[in-house]
C-alpha positions in Angstrom: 74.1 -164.8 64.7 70.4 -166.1 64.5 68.5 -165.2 67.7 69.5 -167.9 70.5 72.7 -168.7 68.6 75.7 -168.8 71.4 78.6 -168.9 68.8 79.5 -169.0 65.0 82.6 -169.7 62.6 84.4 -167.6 60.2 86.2 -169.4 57.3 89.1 -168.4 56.2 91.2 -169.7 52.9 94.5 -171.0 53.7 96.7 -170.9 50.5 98.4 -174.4 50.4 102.2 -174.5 49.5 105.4 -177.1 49.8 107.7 -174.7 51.3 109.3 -176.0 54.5 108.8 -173.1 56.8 108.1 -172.5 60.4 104.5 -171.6 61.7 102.4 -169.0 60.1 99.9 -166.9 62.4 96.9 -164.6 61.4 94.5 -162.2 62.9 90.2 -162.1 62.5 89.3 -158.5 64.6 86.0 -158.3 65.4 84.2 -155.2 64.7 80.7 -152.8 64.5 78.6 -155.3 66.6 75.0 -154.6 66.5 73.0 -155.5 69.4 75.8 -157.3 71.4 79.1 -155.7 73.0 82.5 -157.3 71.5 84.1 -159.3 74.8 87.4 -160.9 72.9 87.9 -158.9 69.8 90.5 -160.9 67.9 91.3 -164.5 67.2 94.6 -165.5 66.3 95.0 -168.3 63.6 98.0 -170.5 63.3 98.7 -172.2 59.9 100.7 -175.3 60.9 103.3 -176.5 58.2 103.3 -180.0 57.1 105.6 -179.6 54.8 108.8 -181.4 54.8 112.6 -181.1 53.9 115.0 -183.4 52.6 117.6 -183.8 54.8 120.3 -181.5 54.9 123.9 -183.7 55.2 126.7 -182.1 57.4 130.3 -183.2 56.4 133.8 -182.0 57.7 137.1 -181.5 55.5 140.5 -182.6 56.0 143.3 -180.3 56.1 147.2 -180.8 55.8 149.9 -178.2 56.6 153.1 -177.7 57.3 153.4 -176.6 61.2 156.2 -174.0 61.1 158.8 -173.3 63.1 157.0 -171.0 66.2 153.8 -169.5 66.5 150.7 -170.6 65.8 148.8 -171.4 62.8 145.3 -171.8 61.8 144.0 -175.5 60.3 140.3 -174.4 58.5 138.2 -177.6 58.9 135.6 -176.5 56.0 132.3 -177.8 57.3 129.7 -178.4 54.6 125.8 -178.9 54.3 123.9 -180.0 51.2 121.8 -179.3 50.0 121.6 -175.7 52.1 118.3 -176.1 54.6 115.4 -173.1 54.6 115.7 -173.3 58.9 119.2 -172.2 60.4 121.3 -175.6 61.0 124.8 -176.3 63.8 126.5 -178.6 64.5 128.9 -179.1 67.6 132.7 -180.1 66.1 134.8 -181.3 69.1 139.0 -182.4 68.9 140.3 -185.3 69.3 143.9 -186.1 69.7 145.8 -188.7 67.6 149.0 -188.6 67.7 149.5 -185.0 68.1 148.4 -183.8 71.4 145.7 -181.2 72.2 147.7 -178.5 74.5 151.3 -178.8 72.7 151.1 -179.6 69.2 147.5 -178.2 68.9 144.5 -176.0 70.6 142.2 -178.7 71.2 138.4 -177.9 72.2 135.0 -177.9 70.8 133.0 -175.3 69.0 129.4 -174.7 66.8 129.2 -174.7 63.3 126.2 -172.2 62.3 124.6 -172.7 58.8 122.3 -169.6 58.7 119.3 -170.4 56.5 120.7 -170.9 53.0 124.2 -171.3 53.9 126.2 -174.1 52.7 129.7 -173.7 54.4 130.9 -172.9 57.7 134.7 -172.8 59.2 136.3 -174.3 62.4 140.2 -172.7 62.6 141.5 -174.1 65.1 145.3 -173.5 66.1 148.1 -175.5 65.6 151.9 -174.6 67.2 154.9 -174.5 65.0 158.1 -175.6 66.7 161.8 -177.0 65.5 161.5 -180.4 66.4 162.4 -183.1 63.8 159.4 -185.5 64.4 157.3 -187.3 62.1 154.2 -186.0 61.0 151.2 -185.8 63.5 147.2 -186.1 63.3 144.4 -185.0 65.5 140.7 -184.8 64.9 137.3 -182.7 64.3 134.3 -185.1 64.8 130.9 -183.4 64.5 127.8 -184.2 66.5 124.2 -182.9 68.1 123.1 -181.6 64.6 120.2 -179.1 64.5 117.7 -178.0 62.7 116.8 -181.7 61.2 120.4 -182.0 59.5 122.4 -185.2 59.6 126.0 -186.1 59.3 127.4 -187.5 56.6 130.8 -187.4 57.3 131.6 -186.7 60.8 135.4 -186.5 61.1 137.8 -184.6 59.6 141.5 -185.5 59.9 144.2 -182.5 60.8 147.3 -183.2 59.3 150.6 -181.5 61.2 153.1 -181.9 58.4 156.9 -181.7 59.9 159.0 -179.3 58.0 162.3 -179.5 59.9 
């Protein structure tokens, strides 16, 4: 500081890149003052990225199965993102009843889909009840929605297929 000077800068090199990625912070510590005391010893830096991603598209399989005769089994909606996203990504898949019915034929409800940073595939299993009833095949529904983590849907529905085997 020249004698009367109230303030000053320190530059610091900031190595540009493309990478999407979420905010960078630094230190500066202030040290060995000579005829002044240190008040606020350390700056913090934030490197703001301005880098941005394609979009990351979200779709949902369809699944057919045989129901069986008691029990319960498990339909895997196979829910997909391409291409896989640097930042974690979800997606809320919710059931919806054609003509099977949410409570008797299947466990209806809704759940999250969560892509962890590099992940391209994520399951829903969602139960479906086996019984003896001759009865033509039935549907129901996964529709995804509120994507996260700048995602978008592609292909928002799946179709469950109960196929009757009695």
């Amino acid at each position: 500081f020249a004698p009367g000077q109230a303030s000053g800068t320190i530059g610091v090199v900031i190595n540009g890149d493309t990478a999407v990625e979420p905010n960078e912070t630094f230190v500066v510590n202030l040290s060995s003052p000579v005829g002044a005391t240190i008040a606020d010893a350390q700056g913090q830096g934030t490197i703001v990225n301005d880098d941005a991603a394609a979009a990351s598209t979200l779709s949902i399989s369809d699944v057919t199965s045989v129901e069986g005769n008691s029990g319960t089994r498990t339909f895997s909606f196979v829910g997909t993102l391409s291409p896989a996203s640097t930042v974690p990504v979800s997606v809320v898949a919710t059931t919806a009843n054609g003509t099977a019915i949410a409570g008797s034929d299947y466990t209806g409800g809704s759940l999250t889909l969560n892509f962890a940073a590099g992940q391209t595939i994520a399951t829903a299993g969602l139960p479906v009840r086996g019984d003896t009833t001759v009865e033509p095949n039935e549907t129901f529904f996964v529709n995804l929605s509120n994507p996260t983590g700048g995602a978008v849907i592609a292909d928002g529905q799946g179709l469950g297929t109960i196929q009757n085997d009695d």
